[in-house]
LUMLUMVEX-616637 format. One record per residue: chain; z, y, x of N, C-alpha, C, O in turn. Coordinates in nm, 2 decimals, always signed. Example, Ala and Ser with C-alpha at 12.3 -4.5 7.8 and 13.67 -1.06 7.14 Angstrom:
% LUMLUMVEX-616637
NODE  chain    n_pz    n_py    n_px   ca_pz   ca_py   ca_px    c_pz    c_py    c_px    o_pz    o_py    o_px
NODE      A   +0.78   -0.57   +1.32   +0.78   -0.45   +1.23   +0.78   -0.33   +1.32   +0.85   -0.33   +1.42
NODE      A   +0.71   -0.22   +1.28   +0.71   -0.11   +1.37   +0.79   +0.00   +1.29   +0.80   +0.11   +1.34
//
This chain:
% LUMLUMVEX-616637
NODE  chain    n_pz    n_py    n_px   ca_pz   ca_py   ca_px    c_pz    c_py    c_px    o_pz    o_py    o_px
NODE      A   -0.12   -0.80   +3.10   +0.00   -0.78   +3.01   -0.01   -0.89   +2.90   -0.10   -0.90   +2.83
NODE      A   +0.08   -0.98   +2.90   +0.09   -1.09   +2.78   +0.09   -1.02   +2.65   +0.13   -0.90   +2.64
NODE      A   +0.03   -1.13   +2.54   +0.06   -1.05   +2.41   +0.24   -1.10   +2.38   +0.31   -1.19   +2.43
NODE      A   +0.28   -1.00   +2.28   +0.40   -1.04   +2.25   +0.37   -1.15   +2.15   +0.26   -1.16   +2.10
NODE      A   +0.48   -1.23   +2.12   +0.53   -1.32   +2.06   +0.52   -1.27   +1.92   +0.57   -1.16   +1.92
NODE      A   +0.49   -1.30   +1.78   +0.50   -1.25   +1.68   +0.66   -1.26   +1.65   +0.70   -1.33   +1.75
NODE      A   +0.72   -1.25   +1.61   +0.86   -1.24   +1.54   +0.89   -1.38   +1.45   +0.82   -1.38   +1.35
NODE      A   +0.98   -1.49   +1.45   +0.98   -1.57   +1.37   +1.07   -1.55   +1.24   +1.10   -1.43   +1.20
NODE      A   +1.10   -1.66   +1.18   +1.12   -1.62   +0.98   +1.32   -1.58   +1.08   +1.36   -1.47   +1.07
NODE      A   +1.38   -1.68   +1.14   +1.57   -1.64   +1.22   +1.50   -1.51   +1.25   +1.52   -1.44   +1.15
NODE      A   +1.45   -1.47   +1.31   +1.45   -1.31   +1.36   +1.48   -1.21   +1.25   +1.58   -1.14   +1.24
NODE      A   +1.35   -1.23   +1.15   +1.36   -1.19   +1.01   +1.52   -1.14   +0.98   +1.59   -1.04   +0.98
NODE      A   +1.52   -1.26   +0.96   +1.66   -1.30   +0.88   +1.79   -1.25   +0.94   +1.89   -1.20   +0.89
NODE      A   +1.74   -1.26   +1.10   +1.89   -1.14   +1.16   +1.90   -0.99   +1.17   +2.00   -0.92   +1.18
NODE      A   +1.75   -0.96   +1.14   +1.74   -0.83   +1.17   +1.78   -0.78   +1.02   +1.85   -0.68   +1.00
NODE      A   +1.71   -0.85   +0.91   +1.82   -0.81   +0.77   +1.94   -0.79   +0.76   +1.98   -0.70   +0.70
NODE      A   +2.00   -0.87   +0.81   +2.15   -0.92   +0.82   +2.21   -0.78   +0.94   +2.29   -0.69   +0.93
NODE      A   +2.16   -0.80   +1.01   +2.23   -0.64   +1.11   +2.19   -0.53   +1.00   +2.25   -0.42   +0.99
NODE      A   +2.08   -0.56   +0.92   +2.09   -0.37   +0.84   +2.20   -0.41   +0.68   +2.20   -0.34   +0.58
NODE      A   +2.27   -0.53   +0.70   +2.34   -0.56   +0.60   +2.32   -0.63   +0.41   +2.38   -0.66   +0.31
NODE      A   +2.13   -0.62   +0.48   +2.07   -0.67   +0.33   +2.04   -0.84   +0.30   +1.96   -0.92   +0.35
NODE      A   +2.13   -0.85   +0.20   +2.09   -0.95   +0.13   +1.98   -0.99   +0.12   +1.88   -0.91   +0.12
NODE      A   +1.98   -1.14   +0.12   +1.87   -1.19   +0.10   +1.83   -1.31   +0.07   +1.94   -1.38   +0.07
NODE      A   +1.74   -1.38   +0.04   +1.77   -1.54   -0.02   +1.62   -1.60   -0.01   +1.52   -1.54   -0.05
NODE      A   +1.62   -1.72   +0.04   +1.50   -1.78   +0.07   +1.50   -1.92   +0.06   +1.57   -2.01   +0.11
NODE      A   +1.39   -1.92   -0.05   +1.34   -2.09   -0.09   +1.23   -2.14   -0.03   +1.12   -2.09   -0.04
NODE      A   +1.26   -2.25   +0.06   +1.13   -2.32   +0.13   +1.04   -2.40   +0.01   +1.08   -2.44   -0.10
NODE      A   +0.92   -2.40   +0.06   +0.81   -2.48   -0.05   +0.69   -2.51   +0.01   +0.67   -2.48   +0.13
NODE      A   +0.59   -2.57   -0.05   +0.51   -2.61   +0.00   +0.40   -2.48   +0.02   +0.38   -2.39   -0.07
NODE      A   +0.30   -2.50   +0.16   +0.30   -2.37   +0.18   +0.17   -2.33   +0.06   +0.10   -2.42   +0.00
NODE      A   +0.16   -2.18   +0.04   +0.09   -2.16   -0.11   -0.02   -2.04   +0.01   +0.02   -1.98   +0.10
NODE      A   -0.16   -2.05   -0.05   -0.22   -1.92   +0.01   -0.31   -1.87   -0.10   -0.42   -1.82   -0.08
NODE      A   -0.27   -1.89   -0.20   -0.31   -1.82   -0.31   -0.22   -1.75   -0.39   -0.10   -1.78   -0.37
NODE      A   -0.23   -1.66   -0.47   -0.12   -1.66   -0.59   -0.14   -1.74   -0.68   -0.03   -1.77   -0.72
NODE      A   -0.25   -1.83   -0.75   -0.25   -1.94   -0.84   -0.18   -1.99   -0.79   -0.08   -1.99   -0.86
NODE      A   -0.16   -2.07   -0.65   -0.09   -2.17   -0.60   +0.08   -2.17   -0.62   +0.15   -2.27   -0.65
NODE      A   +0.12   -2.01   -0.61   +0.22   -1.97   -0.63   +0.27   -1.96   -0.73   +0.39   -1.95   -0.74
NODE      A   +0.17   -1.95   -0.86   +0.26   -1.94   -0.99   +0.38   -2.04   -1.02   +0.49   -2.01   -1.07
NODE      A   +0.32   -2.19   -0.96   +0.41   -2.28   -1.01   +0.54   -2.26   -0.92   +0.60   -2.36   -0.90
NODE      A   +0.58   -2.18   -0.89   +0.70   -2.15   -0.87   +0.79   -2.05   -0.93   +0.90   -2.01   -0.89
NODE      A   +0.72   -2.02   -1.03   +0.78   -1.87   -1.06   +0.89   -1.93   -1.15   +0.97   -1.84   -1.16
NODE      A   +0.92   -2.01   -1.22   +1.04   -2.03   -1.28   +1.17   -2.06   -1.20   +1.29   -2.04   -1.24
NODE      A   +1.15   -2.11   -1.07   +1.22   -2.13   -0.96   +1.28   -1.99   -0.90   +1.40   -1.98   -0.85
NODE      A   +1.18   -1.87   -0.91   +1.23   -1.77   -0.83   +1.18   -1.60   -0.89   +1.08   -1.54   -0.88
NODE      A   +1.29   -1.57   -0.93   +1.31   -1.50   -1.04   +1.25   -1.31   -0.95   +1.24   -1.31   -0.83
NODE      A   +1.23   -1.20   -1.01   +1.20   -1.11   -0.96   +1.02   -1.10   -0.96   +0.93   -1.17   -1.00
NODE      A   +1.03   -0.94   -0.88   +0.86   -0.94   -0.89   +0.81   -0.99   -0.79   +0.86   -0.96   -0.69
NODE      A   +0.69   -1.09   -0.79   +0.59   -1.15   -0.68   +0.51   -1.09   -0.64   +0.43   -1.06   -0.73
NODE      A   +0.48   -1.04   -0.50   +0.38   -0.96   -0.43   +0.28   -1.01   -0.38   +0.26   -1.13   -0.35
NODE      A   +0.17   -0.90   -0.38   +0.04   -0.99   -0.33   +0.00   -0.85   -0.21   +0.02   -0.73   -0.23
NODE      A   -0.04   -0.91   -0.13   -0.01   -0.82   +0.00   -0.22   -0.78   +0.04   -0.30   -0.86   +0.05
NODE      A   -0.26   -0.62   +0.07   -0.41   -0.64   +0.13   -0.38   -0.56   +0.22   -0.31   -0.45   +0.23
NODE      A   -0.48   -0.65   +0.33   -0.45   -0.54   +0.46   -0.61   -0.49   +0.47   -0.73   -0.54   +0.44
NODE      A   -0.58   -0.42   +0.52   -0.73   -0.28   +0.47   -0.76   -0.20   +0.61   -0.68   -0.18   +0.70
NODE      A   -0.89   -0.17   +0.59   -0.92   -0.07   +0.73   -1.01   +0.02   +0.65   -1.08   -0.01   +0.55
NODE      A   -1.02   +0.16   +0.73   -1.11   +0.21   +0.71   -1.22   +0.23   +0.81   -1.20   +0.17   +0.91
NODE      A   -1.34   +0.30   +0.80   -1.41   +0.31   +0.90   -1.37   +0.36   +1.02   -1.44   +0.32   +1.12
NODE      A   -1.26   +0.45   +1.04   -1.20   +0.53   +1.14   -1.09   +0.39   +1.23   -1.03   +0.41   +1.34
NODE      A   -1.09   +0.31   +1.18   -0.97   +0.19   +1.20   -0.81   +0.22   +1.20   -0.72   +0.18   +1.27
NODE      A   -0.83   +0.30   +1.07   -0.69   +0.33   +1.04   -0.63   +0.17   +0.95   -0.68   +0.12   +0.85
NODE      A   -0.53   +0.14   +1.01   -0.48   +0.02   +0.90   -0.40   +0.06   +0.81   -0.31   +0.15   +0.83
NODE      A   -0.41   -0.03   +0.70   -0.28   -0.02   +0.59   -0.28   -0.16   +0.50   -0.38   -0.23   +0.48
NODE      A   -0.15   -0.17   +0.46   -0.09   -0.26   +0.44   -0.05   -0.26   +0.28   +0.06   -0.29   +0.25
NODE      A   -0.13   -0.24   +0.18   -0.08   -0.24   +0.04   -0.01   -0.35   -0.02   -0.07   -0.46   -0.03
NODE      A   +0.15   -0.33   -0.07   +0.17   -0.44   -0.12   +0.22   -0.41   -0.27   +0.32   -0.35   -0.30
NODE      A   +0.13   -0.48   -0.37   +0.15   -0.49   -0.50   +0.20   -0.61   -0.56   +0.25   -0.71   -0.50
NODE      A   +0.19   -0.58   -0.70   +0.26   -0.69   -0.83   +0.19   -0.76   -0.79   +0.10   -0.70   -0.73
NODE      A   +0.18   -0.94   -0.80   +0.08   -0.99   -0.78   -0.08   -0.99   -0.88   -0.20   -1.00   -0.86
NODE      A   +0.02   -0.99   -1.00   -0.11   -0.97   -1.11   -0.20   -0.80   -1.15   -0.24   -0.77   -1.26
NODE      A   -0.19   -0.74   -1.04   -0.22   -0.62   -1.02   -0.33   -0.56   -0.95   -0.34   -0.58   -0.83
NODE      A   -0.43   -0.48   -1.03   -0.57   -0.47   -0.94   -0.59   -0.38   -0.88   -0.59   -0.29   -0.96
NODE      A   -0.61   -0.33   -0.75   -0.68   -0.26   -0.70   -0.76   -0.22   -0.68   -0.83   -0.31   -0.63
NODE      A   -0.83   -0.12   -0.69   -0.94   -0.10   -0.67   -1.02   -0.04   -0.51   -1.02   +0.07   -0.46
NODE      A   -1.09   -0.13   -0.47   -1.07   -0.12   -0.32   -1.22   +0.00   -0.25   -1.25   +0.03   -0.14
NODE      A   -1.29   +0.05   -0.41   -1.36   +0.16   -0.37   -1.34   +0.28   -0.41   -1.43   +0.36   -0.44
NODE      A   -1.15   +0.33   -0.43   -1.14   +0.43   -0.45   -1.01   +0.43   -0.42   -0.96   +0.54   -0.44
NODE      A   -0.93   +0.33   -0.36   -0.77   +0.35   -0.31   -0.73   +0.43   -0.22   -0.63   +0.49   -0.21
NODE      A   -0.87   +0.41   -0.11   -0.84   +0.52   +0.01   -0.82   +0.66   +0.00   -0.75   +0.74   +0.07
NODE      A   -0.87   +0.67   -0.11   -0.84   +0.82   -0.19   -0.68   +0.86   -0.20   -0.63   +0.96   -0.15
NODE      A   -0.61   +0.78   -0.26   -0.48   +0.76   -0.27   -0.38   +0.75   -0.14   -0.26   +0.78   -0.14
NODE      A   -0.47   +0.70   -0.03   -0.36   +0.62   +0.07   -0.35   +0.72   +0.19   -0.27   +0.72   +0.28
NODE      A   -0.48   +0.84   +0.15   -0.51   +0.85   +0.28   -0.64   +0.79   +0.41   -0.65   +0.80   +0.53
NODE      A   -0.70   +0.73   +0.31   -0.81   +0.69   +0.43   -0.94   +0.76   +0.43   -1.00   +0.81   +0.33
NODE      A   -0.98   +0.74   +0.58   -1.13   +0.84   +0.56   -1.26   +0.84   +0.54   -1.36   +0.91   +0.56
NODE      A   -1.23   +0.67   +0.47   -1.35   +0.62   +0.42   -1.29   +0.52   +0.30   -1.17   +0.49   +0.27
NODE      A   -1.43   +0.45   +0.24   -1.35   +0.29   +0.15   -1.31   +0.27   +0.25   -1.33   +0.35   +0.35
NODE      A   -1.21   +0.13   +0.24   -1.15   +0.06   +0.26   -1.23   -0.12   +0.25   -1.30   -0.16   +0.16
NODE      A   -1.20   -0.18   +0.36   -1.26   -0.33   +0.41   -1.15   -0.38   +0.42   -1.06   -0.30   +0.41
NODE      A   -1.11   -0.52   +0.44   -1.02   -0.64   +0.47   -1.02   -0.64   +0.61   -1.12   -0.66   +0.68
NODE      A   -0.90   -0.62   +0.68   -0.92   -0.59   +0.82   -0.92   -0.76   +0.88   -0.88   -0.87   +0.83
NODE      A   -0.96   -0.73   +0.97   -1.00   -0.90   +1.05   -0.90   -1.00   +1.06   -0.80   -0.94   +1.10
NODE      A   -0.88   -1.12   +1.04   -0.75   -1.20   +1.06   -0.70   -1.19   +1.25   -0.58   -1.21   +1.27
NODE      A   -0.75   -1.17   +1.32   -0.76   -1.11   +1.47   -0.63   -1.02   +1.46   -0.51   -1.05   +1.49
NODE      A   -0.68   -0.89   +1.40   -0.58   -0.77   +1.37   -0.45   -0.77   +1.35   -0.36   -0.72   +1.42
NODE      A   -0.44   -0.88   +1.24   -0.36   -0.92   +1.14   -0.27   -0.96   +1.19   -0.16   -0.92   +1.16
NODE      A   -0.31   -1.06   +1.29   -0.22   -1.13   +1.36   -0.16   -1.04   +1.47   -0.03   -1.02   +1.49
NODE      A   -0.27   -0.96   +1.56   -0.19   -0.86   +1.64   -0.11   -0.77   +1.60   +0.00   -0.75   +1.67
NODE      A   -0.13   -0.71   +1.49   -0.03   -0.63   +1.42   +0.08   -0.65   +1.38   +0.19   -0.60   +1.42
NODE      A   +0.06   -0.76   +1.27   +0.21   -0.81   +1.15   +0.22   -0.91   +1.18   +0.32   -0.97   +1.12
NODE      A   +0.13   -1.02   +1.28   +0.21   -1.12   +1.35   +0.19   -1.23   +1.23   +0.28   -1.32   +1.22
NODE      A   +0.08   -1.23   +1.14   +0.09   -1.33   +1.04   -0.07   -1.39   +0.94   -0.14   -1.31   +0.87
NODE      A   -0.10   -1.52   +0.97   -0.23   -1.56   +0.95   -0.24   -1.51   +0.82   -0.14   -1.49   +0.74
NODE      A   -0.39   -1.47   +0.79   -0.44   -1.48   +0.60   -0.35   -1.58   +0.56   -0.32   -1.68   +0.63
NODE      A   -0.29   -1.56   +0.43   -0.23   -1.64   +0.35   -0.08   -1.62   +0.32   -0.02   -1.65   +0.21
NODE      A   -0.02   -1.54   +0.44   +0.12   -1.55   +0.46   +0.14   -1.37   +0.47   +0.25   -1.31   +0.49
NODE      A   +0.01   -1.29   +0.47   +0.06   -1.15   +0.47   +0.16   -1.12   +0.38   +0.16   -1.16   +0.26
NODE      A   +0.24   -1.04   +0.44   +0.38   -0.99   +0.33   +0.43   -0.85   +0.43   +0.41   -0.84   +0.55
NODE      A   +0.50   -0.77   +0.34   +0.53   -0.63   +0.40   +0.63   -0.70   +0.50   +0.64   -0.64   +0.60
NODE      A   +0.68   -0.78   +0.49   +0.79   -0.84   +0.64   +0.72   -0.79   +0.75   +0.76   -0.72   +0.84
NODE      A   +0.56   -0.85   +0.74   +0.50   -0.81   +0.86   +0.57   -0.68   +0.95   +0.61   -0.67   +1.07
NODE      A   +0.56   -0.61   +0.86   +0.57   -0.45   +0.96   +0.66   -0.47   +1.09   +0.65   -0.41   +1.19
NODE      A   +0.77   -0.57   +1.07   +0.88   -0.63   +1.22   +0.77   -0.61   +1.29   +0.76   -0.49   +1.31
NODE      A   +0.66   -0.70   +1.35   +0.56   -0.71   +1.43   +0.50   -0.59   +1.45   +0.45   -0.59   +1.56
NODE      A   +0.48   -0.46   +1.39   +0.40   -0.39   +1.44   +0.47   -0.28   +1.54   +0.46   -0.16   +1.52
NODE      A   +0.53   -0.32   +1.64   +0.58   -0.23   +1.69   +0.56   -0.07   +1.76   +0.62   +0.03   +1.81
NODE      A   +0.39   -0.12   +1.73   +0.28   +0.04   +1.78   +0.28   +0.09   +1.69   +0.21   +0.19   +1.70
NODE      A   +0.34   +0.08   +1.58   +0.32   +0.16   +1.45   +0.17   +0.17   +1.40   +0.14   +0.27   +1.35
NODE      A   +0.08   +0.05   +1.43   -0.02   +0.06   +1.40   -0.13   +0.08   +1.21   -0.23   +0.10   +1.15
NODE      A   +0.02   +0.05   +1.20   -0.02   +0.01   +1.01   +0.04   +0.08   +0.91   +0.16   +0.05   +0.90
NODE      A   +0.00   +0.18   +0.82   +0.07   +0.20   +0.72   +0.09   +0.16   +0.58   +0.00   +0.17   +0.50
NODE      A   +0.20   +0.12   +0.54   +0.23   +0.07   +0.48   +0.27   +0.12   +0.31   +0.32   +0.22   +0.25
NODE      A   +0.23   +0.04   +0.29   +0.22   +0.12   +0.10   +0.27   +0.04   +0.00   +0.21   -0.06   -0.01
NODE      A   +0.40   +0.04   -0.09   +0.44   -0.02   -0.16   +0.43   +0.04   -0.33   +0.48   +0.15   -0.36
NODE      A   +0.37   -0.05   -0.42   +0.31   +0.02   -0.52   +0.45   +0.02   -0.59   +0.55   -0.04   -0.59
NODE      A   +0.37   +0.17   -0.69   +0.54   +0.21   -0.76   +0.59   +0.11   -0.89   +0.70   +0.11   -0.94
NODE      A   +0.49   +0.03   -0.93   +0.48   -0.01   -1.02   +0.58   -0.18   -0.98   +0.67   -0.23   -1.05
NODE      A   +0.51   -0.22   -0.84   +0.64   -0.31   -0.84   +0.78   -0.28   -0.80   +0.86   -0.38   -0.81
NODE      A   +0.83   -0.18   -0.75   +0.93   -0.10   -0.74   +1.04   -0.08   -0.84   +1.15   -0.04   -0.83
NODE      A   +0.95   -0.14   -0.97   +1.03   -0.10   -1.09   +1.11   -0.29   -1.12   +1.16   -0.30   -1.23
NODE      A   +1.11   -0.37   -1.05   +1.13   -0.46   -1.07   +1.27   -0.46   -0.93   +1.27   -0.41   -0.82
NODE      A   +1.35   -0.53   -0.99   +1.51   -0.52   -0.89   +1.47   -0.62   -0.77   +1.48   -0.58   -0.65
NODE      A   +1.45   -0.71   -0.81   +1.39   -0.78   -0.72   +1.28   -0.82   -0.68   +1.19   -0.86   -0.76
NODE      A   +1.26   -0.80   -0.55   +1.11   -0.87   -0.53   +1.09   -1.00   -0.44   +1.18   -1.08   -0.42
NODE      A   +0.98   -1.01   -0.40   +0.96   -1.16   -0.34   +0.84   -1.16   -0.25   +0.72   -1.15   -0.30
NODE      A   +0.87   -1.18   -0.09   +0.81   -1.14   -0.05   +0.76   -1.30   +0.07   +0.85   -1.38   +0.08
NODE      A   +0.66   -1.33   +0.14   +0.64   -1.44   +0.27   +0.74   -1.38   +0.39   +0.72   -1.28   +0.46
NODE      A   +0.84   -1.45   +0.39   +0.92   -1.45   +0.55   +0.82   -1.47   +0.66   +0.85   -1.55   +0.74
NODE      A   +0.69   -1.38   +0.65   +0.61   -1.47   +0.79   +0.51   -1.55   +0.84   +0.43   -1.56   +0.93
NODE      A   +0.57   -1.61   +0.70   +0.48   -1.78   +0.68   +0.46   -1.81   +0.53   +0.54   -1.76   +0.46
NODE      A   +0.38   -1.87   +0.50   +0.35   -1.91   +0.37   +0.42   -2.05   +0.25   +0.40   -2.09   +0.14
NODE      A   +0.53   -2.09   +0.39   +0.60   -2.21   +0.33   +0.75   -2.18   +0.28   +0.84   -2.27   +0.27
NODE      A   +0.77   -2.04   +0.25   +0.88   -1.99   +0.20   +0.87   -1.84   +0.13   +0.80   -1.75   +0.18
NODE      A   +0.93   -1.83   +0.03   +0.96   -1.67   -0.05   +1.09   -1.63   -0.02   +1.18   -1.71   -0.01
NODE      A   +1.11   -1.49   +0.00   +1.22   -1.46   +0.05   +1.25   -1.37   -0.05   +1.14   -1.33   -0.09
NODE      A   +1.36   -1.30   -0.13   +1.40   -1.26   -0.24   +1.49   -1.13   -0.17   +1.57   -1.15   -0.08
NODE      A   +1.47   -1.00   -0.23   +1.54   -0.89   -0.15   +1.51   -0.78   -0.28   +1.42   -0.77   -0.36
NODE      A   +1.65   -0.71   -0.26   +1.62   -0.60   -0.40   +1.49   -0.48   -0.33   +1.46   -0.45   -0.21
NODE      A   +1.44   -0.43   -0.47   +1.35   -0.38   -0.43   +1.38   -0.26   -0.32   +1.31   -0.25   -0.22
NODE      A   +1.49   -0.19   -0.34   +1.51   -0.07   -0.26   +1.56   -0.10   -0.13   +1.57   +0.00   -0.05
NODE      A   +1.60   -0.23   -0.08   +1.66   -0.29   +0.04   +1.52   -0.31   +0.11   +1.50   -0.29   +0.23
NODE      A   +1.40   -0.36   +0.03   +1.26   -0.35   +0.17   +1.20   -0.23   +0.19   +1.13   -0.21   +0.28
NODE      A   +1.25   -0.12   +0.07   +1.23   -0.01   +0.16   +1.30   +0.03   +0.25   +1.26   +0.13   +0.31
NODE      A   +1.40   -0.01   +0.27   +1.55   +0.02   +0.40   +1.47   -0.06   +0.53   +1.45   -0.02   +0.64
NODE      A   +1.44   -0.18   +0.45   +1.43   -0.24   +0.55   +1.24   -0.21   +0.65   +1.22   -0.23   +0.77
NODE      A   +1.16   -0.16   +0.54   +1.07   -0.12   +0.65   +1.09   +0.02   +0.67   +1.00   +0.07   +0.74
NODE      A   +1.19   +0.12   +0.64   +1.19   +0.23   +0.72   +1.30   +0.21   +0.84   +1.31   +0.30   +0.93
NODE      A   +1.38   +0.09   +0.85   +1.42   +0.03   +0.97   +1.36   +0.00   +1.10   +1.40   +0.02   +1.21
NODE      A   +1.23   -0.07   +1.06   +1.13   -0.10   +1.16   +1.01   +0.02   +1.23   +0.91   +0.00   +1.30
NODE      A   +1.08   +0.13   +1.16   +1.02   +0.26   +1.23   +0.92   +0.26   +1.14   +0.83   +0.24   +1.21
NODE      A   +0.87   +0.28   +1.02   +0.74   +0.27   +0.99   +0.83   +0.35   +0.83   +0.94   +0.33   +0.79
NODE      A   +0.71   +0.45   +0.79   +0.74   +0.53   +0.64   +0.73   +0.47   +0.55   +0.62   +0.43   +0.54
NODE      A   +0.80   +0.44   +0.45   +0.78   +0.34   +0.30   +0.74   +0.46   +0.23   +0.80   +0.56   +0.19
NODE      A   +0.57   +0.41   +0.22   +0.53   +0.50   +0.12   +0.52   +0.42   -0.05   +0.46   +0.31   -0.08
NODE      A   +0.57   +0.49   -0.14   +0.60   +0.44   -0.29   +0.46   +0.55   -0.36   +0.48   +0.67   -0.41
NODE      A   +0.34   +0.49   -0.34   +0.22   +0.50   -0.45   +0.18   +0.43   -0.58   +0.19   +0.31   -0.60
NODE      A   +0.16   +0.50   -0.65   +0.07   +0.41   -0.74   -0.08   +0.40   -0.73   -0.16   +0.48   -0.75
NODE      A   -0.08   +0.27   -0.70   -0.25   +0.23   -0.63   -0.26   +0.09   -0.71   -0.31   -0.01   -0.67
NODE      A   -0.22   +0.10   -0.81   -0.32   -0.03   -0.90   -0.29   +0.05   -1.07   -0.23   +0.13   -1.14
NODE      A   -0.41   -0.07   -1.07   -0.43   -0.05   -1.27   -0.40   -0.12   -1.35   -0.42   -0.09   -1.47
//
C-alpha cells in the first residue's frame, strides 16, 4: 500500500474555502523557532501558536496547540488531556505520518493529514481568547491568519474533536 501524499498549503487553502473560512497568508522566510518568528510579529497581528506533539506510553497521540509564550508542563498535562502516562515528543517519523509535517512547521493545520484519526487535538483556552490566531500552512515559510473560532470549525471539519483545555501556566 503506498503511503499517502501529505496534503499541500492549495489544498489547505481549498478545503477552508469549501467550509467558507477566511483566511490570509504571509510568505516569509522559513522560521523553526518562535525566537525566529518574533521578528515578524509586527507584520502579523493576532495570537501566535506554538504547536507539541506528544505521546504517551500507551502511543496515544496528541497535538497541543498554545500561545506561543506559554508553558506547559509536560509532567503533568497528561493529567488534563487524558493520557495514561507523562507525555514524550512523539518522533519526527510519526509526525510526518500523521499531520504530514516536519519538526518546525507543526501547526493544528496538520490534523487535514491525519485521516485515521490518529491524534487528538487540544487547543488551549487561553489562546482562544485572542480573535485571531496564526497558525504554519504546513510548512514553515508562511503564517496563515484565521479567527480563533473558524480553526475550531475547521478541525471539527476534518473529523477530529476541538478540544478547548487549559493546559498551560
Amino acid at each position: 500500500m503506498s503511503e499517502m501524499q501529505p496534503k499541500t498549503q492549495d489544498d489547505l487553502f481549498q478545503f477552508l474555502d469549501s467550509l467558507g473560512i477566511a483566511h490570509k497568508t504571509k510568505r516569509h522566510a522559513p522560521v523553526f523557532t518562535v525566537a525566529e518568528s518574533v521578528a515578524l510579529r509586527d507584520e502579523i497581528p493576532g495570537g501566535h501558536t506554538k504547536n507539541l506533539f506528544v505521546k504517551d506510553k500507551k502511543d496515544n497521540y496528541f497535538l497541543l496547540t498554545v500561545e506561543e509564550n506559554a508553558t506547559v508542563d509536560l509532567k503533568t498535562v497528561h493529567t488534563l488531556i487524558g493520557g495514561a502516562s507523562k507525555v514524550s515528543f512523539g518522533r519526527p517519523e510519526k509526525l510526518m505520518e500523521y499531520l504530514g509535517v516536519i519538526p518546525g512547521a507543526v501547526t493544528a493545520f496538520g490534523v487535514i493529514n491525519d485521516v485515521g484519526q490518529n491524534v487528538k487535538i487540544i487547543v488551549d483556552e487561553e489562546l482562544m481568547k485572542d480573535e485571531i490566531v496564526n497558525c504554519h500552512p504546513l510548512a514553515n515559510d508562511a503564517t496563515t491568519s484565521i479567527a480563533s473560532r473558524d480553526l475550531l470549525r475547521f478541525i471539527e471539519a476534518t473529523g477530529h474533536e476541538a478540544l478547548v483545555l487549559k493546559v498551560t501556566s
